[in-house]
C-alpha positions in Angstrom: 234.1 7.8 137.4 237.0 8.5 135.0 239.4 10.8 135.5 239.7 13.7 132.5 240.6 16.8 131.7 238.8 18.5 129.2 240.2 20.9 126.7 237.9 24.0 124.7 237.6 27.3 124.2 234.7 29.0 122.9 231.1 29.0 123.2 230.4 25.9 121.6 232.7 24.1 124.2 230.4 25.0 126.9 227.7 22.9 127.2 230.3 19.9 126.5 232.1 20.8 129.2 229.3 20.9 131.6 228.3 17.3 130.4 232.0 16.4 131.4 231.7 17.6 134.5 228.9 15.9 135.5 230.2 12.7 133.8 233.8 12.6 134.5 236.4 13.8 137.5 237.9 16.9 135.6 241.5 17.3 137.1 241.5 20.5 134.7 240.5 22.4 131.8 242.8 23.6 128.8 242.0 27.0 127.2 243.0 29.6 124.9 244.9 31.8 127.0 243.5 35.5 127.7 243.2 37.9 124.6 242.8 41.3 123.7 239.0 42.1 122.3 237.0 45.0 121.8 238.3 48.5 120.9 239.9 48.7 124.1 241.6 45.8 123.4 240.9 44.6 127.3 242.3 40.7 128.2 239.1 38.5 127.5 238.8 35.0 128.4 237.6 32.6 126.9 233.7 31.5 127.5 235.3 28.2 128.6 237.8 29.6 131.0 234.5 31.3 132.6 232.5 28.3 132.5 235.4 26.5 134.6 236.0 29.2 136.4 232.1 29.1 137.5 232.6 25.2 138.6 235.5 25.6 140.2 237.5 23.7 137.3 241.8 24.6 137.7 242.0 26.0 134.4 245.5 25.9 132.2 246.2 28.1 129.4 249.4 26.9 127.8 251.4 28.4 125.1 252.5 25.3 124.4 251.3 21.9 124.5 254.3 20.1 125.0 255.6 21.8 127.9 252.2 20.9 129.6 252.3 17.8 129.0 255.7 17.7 130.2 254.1 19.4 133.5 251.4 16.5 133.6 253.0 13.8 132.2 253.0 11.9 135.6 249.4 11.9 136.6 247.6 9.4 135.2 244.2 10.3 133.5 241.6 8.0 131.8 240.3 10.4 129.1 240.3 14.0 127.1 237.1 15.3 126.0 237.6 18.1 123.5 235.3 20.6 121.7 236.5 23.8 120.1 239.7 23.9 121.5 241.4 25.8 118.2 244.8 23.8 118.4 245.9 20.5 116.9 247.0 18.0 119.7 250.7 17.0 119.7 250.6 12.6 119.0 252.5 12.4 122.1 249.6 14.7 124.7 246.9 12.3 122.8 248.8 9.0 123.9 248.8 9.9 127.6 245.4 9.2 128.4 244.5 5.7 128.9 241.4 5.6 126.8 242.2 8.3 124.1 240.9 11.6 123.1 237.2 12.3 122.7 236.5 14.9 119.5 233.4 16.7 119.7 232.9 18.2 115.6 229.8 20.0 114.2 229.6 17.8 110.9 229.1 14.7 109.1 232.7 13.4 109.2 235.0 13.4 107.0 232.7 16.3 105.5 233.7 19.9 106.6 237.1 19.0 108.5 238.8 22.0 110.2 238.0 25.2 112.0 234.4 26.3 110.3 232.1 23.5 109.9 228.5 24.9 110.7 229.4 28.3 108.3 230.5 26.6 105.7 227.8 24.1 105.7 225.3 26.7 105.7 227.3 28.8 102.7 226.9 25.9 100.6 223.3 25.9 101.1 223.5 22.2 102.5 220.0 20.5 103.6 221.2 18.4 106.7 225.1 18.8 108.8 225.1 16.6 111.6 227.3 16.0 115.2 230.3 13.6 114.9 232.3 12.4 118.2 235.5 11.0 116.8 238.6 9.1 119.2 241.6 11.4 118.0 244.4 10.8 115.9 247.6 12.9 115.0 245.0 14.6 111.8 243.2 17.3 112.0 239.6 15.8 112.8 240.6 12.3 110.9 240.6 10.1 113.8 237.7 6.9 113.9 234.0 7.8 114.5 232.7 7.0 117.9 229.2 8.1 117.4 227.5 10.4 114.6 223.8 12.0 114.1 222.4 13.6 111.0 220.6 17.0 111.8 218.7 18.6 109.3 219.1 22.5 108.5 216.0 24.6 108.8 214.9 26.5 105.6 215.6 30.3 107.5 217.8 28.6 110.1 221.1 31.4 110.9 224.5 30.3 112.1 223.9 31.5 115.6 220.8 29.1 115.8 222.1 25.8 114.3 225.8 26.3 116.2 223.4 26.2 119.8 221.8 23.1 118.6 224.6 21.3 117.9 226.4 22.5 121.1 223.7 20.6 122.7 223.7 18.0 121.1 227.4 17.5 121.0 227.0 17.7 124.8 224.8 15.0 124.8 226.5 12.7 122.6 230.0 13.0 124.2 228.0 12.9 127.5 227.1 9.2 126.3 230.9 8.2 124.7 232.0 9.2 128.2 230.1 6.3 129.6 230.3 4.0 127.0 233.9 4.4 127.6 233.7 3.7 131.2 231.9 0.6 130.7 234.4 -0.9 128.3 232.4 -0.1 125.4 233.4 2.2 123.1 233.1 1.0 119.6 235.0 2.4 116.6 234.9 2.9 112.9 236.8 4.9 110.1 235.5 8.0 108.6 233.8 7.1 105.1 233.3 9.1 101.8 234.6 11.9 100.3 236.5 14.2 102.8 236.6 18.4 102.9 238.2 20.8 104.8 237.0 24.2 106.0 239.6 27.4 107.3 239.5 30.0 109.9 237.2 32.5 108.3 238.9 35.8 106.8 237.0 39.2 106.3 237.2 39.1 102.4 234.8 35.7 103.4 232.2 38.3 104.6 231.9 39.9 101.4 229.2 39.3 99.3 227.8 41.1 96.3 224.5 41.9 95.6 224.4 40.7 91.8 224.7 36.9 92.7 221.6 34.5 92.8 219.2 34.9 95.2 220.0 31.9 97.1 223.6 32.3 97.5 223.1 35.7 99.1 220.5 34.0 101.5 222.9 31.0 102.2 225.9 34.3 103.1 224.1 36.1 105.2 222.5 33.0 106.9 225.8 31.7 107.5 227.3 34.6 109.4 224.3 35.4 111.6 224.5 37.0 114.1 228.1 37.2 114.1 230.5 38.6 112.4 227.8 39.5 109.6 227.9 39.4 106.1 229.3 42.4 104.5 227.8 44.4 101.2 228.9 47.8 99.6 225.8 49.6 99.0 225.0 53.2 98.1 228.9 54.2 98.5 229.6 52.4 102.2 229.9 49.0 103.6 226.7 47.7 105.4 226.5 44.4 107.2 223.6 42.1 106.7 221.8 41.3 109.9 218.1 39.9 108.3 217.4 38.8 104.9 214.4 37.0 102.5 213.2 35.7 99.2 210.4 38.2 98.0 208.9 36.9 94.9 212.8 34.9 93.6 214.5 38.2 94.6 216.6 39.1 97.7 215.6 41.4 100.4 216.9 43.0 102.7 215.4 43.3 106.4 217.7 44.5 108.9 221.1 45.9 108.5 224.1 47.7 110.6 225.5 50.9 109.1 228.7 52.2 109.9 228.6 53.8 113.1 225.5 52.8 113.7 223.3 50.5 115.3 221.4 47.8 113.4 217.9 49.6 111.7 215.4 47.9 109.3 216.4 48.3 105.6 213.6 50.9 105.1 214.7 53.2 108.0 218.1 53.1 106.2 216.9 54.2 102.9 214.9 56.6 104.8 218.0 58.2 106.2 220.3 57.5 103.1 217.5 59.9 101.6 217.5 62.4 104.0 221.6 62.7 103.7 221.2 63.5 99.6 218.9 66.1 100.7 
């Protein structure tokens, strides 16, 4: 088996680092290092570092990615596998493996580069997205194609739901570039077509306002369910959007999160926004 270590951080990473597991001799995983979360702003690690943690994986949570690899430098490895790892690899840490770098990204490379692929896929109302595992390069997700599936996009399907079945799949497929790699026979080819980046999402990103076409609001609050939630100002306060729908080419509310309060349908909040006006 090849040696690896295997670099990630959030959920997404999880199921790919399983698949490494199984397929590789992990000397280690790389993670995000602990951060404050919550309203008590308690250390939280990262699902990665838990997942490792669970298979008995040495974990390593650098601040910088050159002094690990100055750490590391001497022990020879065969591979990286990477998924969600939220950093940009140094050229230098993605020339000491012997076989390269394997990219696990939620699109169709060289569409929706960057740190939000599946939410800004479904924002733009697109039909299919797809899985790419690329060999990595200095770029941020530039490097050759190794592998690449098209997946097509359900008509109600939310964020939360297409982001697990792409984690799977992402598993599998870099389960599969793993051996292919072992055997020798790991075939390339540059990314094709026109290319577009995505960026961390920000909370004016959440916003959206209830006056714009049906089918833009549907593709919002779509895109950022179940989490963080699409945000709209309605009777004087800021609700988040957990459910919506298209009832007869206009938008509709289901299910929505008040502030301080839990998440109701849309009629038990009118029922309540009632009852405040006397």
């Amino acid at each position: 088996m090849l040696s690896a270590y295997f670099f990630g951080s959030s959920e997404f990473a999880v199921p790919s680092l399983h698949e490494s597991a199984r397929r590789t001799i992990l000397r280690g995983v790389v993670t995000q290092p602990d951060r404050p979360s919550g309203r008590g702003h308690r250390l939280t690690p990262t699902p990665v570092k838990h997942a490792a943690n669970e298979l008995g994986i040495p974990v390593f949570e650098p601040t910088s990615m050159r002094a690990f690899l100055a750490e590391h430098r001497d022990e020879p490895i065969d591979l990286i596998a990477l998924a969600s790892f939220g950093r940009i690899l140094p050229a230098e840490l993605l020339a000491w493996p012997r076989l390269g770098a394997l990219n696990v990204h939620p699109s169709l490379l060289p569409l929706y580069r960057g740190a939000t692929p599946i939410q800004s896929a479904l924002r733009d109302g697109a039909r299919e997205t797809g899985l790419s595992i690329m060999l990595m390069d200095a770029g941020m997700d530039t490097g050759p194609l190794v592998a690449q599936e098209r997946v097509a996009i359900g008509a109600q399907e939310s964020y939360g739901e297409l982001h697990d079945r792409l984690a799977a799949l992402g598993a599998r497929m870099l389960g599969e570039a793993i051996v292919r790699a072992h055997t020798g026979e790991l075939a390339t080819q540059p990314q094709r077509g026109d290319a577009s980046t995505t960026r961390p999402l920000k909370k004016e990103d959440l916003i959206v306002d209830l006056s714009w076409p049906t089918p833009r609001l549907l593709a919002a609050v779509r895109a950022f369910a179940p989490s963080p939630l699409a945000r709209a100002f309605v009777d004087g306060e800021w609700l988040k959007i957990v459910r919506a729908h298209e009832e007869e080419g206009r938008f509709a509310i289901d299910e929505v999160i008040a502030p301080n309060k839990g998440a109701m349908s849309w009629e038990r909040y009118r029922q309540m926004r009632s009852a405040v006006r006397g």
